[in-house]
Every structure is written in C-alpha cells, then in structure tokens.
C-alpha positions as a Markdown table, in Angstrom:
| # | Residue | x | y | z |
|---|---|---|---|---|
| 1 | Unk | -14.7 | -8.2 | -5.3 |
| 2 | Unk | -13.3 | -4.4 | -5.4 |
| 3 | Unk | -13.9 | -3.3 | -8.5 |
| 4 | Unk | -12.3 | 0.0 | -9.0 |
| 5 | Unk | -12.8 | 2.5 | -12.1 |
| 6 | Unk | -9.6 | 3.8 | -12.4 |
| 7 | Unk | -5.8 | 3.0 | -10.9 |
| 8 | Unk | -4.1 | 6.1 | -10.8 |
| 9 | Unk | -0.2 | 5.6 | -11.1 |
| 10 | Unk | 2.5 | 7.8 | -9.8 |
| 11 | Unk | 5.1 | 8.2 | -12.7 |
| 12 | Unk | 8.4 | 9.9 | -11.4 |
| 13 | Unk | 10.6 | 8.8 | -14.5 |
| 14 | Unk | 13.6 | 7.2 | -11.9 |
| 15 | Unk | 14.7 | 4.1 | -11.4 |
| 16 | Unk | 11.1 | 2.3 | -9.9 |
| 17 | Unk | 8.9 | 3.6 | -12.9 |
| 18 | Unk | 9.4 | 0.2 | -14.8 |
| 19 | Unk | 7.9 | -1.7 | -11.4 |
| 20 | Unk | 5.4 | 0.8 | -10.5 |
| 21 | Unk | 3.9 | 0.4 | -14.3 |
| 22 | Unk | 4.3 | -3.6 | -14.0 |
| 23 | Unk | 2.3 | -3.2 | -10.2 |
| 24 | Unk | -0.4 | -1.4 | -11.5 |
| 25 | Unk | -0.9 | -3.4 | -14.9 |
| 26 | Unk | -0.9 | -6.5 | -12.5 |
| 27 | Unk | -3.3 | -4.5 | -10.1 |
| 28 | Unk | -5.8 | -3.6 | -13.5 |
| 29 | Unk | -5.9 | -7.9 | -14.1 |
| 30 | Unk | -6.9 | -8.8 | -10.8 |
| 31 | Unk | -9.3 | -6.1 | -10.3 |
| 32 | Unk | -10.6 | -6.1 | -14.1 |
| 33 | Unk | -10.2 | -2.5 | -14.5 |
| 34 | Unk | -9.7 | -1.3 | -17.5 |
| 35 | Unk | -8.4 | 2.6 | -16.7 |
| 36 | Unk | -4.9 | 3.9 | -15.4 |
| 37 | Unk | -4.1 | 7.1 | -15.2 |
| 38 | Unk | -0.5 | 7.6 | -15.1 |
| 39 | Unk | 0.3 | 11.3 | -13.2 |
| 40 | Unk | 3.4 | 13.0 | -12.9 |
| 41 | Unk | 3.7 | 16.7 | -10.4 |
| 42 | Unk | 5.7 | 19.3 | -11.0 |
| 43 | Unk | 6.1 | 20.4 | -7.2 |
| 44 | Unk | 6.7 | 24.1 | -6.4 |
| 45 | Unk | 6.3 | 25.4 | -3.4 |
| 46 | Unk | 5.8 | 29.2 | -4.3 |
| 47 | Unk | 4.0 | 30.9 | -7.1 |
| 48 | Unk | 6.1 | 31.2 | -9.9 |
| 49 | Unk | 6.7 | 34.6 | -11.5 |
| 50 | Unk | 4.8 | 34.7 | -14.9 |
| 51 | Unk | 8.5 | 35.0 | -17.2 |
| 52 | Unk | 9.0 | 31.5 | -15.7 |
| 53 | Unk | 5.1 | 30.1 | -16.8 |
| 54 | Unk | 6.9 | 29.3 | -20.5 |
| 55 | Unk | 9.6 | 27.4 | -19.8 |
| 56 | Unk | 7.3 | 25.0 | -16.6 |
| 57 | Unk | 5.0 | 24.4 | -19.7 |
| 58 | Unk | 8.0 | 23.4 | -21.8 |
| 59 | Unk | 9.3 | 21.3 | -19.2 |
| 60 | Unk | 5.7 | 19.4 | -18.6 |
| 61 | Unk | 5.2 | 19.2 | -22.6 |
| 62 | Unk | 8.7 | 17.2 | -22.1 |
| 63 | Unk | 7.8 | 14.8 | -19.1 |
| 64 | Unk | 3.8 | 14.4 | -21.0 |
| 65 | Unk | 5.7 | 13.2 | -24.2 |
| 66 | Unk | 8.3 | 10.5 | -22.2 |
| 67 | Unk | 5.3 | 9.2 | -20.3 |
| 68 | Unk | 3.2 | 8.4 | -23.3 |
| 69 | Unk | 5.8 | 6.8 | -24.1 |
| 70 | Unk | 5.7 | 4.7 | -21.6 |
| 71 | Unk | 1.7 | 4.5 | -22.2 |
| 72 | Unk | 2.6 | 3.3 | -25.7 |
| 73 | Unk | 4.2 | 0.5 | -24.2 |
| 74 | Unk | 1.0 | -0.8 | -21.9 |
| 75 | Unk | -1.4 | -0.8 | -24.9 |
| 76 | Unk | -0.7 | -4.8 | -25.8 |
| 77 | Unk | -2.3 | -5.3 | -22.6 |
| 78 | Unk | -5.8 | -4.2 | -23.5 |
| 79 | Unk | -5.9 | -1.3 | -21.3 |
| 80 | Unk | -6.8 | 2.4 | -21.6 |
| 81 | Unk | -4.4 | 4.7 | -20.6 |
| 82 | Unk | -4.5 | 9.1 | -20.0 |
| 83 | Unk | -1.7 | 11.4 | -18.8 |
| 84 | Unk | -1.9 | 14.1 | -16.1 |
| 85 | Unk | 1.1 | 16.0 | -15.5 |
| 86 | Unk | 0.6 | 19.1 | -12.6 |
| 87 | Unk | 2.4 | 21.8 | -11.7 |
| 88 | Unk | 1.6 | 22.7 | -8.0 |
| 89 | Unk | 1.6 | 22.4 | -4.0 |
| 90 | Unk | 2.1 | 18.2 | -3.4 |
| 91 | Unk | -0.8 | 17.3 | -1.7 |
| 92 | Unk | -3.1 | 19.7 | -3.7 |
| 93 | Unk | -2.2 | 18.0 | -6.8 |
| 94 | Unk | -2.5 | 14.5 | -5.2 |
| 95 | Unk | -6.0 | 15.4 | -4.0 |
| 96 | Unk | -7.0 | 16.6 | -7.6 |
| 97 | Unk | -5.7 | 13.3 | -9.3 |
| 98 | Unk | -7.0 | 11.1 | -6.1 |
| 99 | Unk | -10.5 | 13.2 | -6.3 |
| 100 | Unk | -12.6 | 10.6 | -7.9 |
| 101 | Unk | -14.4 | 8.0 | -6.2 |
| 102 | Unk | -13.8 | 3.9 | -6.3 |
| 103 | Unk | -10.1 | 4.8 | -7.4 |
| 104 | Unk | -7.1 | 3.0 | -6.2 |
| 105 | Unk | -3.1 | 4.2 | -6.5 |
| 106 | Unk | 0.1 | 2.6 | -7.2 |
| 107 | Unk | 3.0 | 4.4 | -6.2 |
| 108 | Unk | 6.9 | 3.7 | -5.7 |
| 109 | Unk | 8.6 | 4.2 | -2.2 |
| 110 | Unk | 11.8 | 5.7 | -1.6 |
| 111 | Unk | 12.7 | 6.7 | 1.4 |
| 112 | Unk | 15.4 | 9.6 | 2.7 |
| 113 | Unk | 17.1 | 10.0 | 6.0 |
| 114 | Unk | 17.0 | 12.9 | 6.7 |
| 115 | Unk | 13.7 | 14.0 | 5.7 |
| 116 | Unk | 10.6 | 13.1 | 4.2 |
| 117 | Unk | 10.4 | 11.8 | 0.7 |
| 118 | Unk | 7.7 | 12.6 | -1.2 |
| 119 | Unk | 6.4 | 8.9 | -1.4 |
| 120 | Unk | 6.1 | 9.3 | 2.3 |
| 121 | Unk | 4.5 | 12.5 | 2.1 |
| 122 | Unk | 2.0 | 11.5 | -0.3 |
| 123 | Unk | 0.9 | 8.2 | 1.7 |
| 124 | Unk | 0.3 | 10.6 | 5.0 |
| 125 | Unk | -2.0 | 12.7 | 3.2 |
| 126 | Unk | -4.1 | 10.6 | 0.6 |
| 127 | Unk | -7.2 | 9.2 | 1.7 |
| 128 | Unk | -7.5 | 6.0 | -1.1 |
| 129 | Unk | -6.3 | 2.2 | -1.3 |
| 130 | Unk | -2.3 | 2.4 | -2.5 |
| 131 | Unk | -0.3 | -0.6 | -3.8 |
| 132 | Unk | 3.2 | 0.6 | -2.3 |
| 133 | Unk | 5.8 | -0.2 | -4.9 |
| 134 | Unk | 9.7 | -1.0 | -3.6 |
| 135 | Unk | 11.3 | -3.6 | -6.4 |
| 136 | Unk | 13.9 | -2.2 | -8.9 |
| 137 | Unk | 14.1 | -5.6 | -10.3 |
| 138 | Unk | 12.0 | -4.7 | -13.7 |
| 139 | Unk | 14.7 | -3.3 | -16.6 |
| 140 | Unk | 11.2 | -3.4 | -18.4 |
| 141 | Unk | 7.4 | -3.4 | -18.2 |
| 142 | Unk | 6.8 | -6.7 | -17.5 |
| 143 | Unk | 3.8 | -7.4 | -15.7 |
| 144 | Unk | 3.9 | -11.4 | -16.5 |
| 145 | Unk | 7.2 | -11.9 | -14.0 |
| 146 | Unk | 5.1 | -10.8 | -11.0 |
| 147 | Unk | 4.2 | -14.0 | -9.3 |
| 148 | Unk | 1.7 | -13.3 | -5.9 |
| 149 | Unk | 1.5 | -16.9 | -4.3 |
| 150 | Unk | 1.6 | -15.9 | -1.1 |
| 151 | Unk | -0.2 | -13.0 | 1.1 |
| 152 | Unk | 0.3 | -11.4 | 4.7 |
| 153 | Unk | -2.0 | -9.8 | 6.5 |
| 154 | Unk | -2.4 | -8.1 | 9.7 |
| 155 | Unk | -5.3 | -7.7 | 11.8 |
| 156 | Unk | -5.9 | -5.7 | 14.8 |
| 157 | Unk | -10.3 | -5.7 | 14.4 |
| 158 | Unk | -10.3 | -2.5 | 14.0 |
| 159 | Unk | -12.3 | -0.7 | 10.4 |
| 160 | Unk | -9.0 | -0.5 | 9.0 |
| 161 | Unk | -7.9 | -4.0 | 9.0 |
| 162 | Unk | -10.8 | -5.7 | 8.7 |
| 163 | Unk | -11.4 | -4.0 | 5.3 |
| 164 | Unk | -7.5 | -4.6 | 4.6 |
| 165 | Unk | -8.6 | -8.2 | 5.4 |
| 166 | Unk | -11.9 | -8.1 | 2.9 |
| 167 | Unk | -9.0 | -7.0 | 0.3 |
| 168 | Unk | -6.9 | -9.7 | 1.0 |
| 169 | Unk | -9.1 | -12.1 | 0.5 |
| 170 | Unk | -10.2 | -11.4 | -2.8 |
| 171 | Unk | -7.1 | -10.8 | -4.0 |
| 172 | Unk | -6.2 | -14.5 | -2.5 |
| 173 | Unk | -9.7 | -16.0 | -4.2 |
| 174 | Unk | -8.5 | -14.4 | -7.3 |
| 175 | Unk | -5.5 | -15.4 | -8.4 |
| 176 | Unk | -5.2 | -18.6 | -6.2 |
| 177 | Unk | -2.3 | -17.7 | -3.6 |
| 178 | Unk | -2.2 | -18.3 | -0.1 |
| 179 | Unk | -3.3 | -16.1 | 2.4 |
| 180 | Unk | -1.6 | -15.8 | 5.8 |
| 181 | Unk | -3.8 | -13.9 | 8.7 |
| 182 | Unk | -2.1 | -12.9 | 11.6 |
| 183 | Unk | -2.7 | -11.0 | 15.1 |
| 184 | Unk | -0.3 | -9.5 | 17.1 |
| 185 | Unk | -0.6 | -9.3 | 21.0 |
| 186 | Unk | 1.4 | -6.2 | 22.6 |
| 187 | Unk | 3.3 | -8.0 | 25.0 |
| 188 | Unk | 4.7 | -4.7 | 26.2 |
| 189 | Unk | 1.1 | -3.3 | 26.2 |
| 190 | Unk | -0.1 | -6.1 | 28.2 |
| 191 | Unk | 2.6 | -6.4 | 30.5 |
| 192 | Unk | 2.0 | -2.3 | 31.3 |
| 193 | Unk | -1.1 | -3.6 | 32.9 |
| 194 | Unk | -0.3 | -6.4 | 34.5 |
| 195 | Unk | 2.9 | -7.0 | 36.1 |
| 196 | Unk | 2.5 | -10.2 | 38.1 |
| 197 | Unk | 3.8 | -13.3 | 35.9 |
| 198 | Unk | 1.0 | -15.8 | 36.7 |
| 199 | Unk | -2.0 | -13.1 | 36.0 |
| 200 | Unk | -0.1 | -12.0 | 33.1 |
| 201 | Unk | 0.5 | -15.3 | 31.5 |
| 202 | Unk | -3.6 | -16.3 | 32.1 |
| 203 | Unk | -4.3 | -13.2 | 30.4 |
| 204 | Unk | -2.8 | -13.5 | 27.4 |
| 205 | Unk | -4.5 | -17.0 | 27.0 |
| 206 | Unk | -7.2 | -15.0 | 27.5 |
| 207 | Unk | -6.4 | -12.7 | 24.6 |
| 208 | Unk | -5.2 | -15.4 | 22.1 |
| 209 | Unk | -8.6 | -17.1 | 22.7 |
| 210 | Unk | -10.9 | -14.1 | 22.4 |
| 211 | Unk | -8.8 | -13.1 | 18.9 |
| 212 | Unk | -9.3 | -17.3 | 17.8 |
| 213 | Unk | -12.9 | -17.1 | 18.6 |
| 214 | Unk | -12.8 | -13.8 | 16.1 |
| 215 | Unk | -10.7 | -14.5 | 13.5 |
| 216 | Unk | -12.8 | -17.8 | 12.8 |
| 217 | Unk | -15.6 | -15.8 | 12.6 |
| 218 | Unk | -14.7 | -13.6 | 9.8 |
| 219 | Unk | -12.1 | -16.0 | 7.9 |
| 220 | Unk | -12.7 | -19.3 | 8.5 |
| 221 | Unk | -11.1 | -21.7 | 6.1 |
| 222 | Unk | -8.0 | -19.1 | 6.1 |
| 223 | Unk | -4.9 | -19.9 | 7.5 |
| 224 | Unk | -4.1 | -17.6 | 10.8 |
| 225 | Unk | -1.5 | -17.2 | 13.6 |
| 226 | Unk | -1.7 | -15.5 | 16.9 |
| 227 | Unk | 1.5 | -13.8 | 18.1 |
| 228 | Unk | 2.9 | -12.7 | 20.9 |
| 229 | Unk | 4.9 | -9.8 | 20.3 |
| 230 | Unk | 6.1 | -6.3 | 19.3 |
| 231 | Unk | 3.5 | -5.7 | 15.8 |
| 232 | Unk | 6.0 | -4.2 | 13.6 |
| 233 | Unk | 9.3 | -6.7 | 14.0 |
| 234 | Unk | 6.3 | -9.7 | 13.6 |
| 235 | Unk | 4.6 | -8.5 | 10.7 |
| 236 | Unk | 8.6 | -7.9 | 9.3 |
| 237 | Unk | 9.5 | -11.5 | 10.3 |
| 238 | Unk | 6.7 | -13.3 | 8.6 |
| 239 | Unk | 7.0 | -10.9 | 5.2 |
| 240 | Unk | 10.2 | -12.3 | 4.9 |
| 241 | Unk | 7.8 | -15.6 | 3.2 |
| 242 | Unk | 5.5 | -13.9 | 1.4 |
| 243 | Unk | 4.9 | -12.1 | -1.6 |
| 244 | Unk | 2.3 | -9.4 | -0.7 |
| 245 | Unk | 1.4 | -7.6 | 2.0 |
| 246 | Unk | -1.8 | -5.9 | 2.6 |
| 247 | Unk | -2.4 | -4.1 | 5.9 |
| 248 | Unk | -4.9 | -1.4 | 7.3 |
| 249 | Unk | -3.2 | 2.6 | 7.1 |
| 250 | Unk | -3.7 | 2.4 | 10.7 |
| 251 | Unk | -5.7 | 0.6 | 13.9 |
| 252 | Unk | -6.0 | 0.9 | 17.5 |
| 253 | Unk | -3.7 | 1.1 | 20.6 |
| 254 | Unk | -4.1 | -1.7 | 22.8 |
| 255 | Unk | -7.1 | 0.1 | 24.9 |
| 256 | Unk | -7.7 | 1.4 | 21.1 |
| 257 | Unk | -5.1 | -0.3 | 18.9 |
| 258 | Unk | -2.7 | -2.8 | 18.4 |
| 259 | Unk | -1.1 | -1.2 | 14.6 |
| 260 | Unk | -1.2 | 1.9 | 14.6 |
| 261 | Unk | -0.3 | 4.2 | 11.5 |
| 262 | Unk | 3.6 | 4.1 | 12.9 |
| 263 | Unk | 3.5 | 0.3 | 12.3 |
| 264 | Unk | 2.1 | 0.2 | 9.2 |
| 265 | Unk | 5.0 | 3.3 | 8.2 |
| 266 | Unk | 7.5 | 1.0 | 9.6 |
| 267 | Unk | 6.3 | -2.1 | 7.8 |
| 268 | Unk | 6.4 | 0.4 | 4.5 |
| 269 | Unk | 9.9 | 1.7 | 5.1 |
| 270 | Unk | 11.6 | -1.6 | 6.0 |
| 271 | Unk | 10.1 | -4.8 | 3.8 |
| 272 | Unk | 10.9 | -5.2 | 0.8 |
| 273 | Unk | 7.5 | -6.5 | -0.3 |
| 274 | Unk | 4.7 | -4.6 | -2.3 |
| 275 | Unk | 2.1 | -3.6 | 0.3 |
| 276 | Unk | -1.4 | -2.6 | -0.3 |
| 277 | Unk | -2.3 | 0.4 | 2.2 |
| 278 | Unk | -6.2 | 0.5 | 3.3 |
| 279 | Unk | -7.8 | 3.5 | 4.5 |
C-alpha cells in the first residue's frame, strides 16, 4: 500500500476549496496519513518593487488567517494540519511545496478557454501523484458524503500506467469498490499500418489476445475490458459509471504509446470524475 507522509493541498479560497479539502481528508483515510499541508501562492510574475513588499505581506497574513480557518475545521478528523502561503513565480513555488519526497497533491481543476488556467499549468509541471478535484457539490467539508464504489482505469503497459494500475488496486483493496481495467486499441493507429480489411481485422485479434494474455498476468481476479477505439472518448464513455478514475500522466504512442499525456489532459478537462494523475 502507498503510504505517503504528507498530502499537500492546493487552497485557492473559490468555489472548489470545500471539495478539494473533503478529497484530500478522504485521500489521508485511505492512505493513513496523518499530514496535509494546505498551500496557497501568491503568483507574480515580476519582482515587486520594495514599497509594495508591506502590503503582499498584509495580503498573505490575510489569506494565512482564512485558511486556518479552514484547518480549524479538519481537526475532528484526527489529522495534523500546517499552512504555506508563497509569494512567487508558479512553478517555483509548486516545486518548493512539492519538494519533499513520498508526498502526494490534491488539487481543484478549472479550466479556461482561452488560455491556461493555473490548475492546468501546475499539473504540466509537477512531477508527484495528484488527486484532480472537479465537484462543487460540497457547501461544506464533508469528507463522509464521498462514496468511491467504483474505479476506472486505463492501461497502455507502459511505467506510467502500470504504476497508475498498482494505485488502483489498493485503493480498490482498501475501501472495497470495484475496480474496472481497461485497454484501448488505436483503431486509427492500427488501421495506419494496415489497410487491407481481412489483415487488419486478424491483427487486432492479435492485439486483444496479446493485451488478455497481459492484463491476466498482472491483475488477475480484476475485472477488465479490451476496446477497440479512439483512448480518450473510451476512457470518457466508461467514466460515465464510475466514481474514480486513476490513470498514468502519460504512456506510449502505438509504436511507443497508446495514452499519451494529451489523453490523459483530455480525460482531466472533460469528466467530471476525481482522477488520480501518476507520474
């Protein structure tokens, strides 16, 4: 079982904060870890000039005393909370909180249309396991109303996956729920290759065969499914039943991978489901 020393939690004070909290309070249970670190940044993109340096530590004295508010509230729960609020450059400040070793993040999505929000920005550039956060269904923290009983997830056999997979697992062991494995066959890929209908069709026998013979190999006993398809509308089809959805950050092209970071950005940006991101 992962057992992680510290879930670090991205606090933004909008309208996901409530679910992000609940996430990562549910996260602590099921991997017994007693330590969040909730952290909030102050993002500037050029050095301040110093008549300014009063009124940013005003302002982060202000957003430190609403989060410990916040902290107050996950105390019942039995676990140990601290507060990081940074002023600086995105990324730098994520790699400062995300520094630490055996760590795991919980973070709210949001997405813009026009350019990149900064939960997309952060997910490009950190390098540890994130519990991606889309629900605005929590008025409060309330950790008890999350119900996993069901989890999806994808494999391509590449690192990625198959530690997303060693997640899923004991996630699933844990708290009891069903876990869904599937593999998705590029049709598109394939059919790049190999045009003729007959040849093409004996193929991808061949390739659902090859990924049985593997997939009982690492998870027998699991449920499974091998699709034909285009990765990112399949894994969106079948998250429609599920509660949970834990994919690799990225995998191979169909010479090298068959999700690739696009998919698993696309599976971010368009369920509605929590999904835990592996590195």
């Amino acid at each position: 079982m992962i057992y992680p020393d510290k879930i670090i939690v991205g606090i933004d004070l909008k309208k996901l904060t409530n679910a992000v909290i609940s996430y990562s309070i549910w996260l602590a249970k099921v991997f017994n870890c007693k330590n969040l670190s909730f952290f909030h940044i102050l993002e500037y993109n050029l050095t301040p000039p110093s008549y300014l340096i009063p009124y940013i530590n005003k302002e982060k004295e202000k957003i430190r005393d609403k989060i410990a508010l916040l902290a107050e509230k996950v105390k019942k729960y039995s676990i140990d909370v601290e507060i990081k609020v940074l002023f600086g450059r995105l990324i730098e400040s994520i790699n400062k909180v995300s520094k630490e070793v055996n760590t795991f993040m919980v973070l709210g999505f949001i997405s813009h249309v026009t350019r990149p929000s900064t939960s997309e920005r952060i997910l490009r550039g950190v390098k540890i396991p994130v519990l991606v956060v889309k629900s605005e269904e929590f008025p409060e923290i309330t950790p008890e109303k999350i119900n996993i009983s069901k989890i999806l997830c994808p494999i391509d056999f590449s690192d990625n996956s198959l530690r997303a997979l060693q997640v899923a697992k004991e996630i699933s062991d844990k708290i009891g729920a069903k876990l869904l494995i599937i593999h998705i066959i590029p049709e598109n890929k394939v059919k790049a290759i190999i045009e003729e209908p007959i040849e093409l069709s004996k193929y991808l026998e061949y390739l659902k065969e090859e990924a049985k013979n593997e997939i009982e190999k690492i998870a027998k006993g699991y449920e499974y499914e091998i699709i034909v398809g285009i990765p990112s509308e399949e894994i969106l089809e079948k998250a429609k039943d599920v509660d949970l959805i834990v994919i690799g950050s990225k995998g191979r092209s169909y010479t090298e991978a068959v999700i690739v970071g696009s998919v698993a950005e696309a599976v971010i940006e368009s369920s509605n489901n929590p999904v835990i991101l592996i590195p």
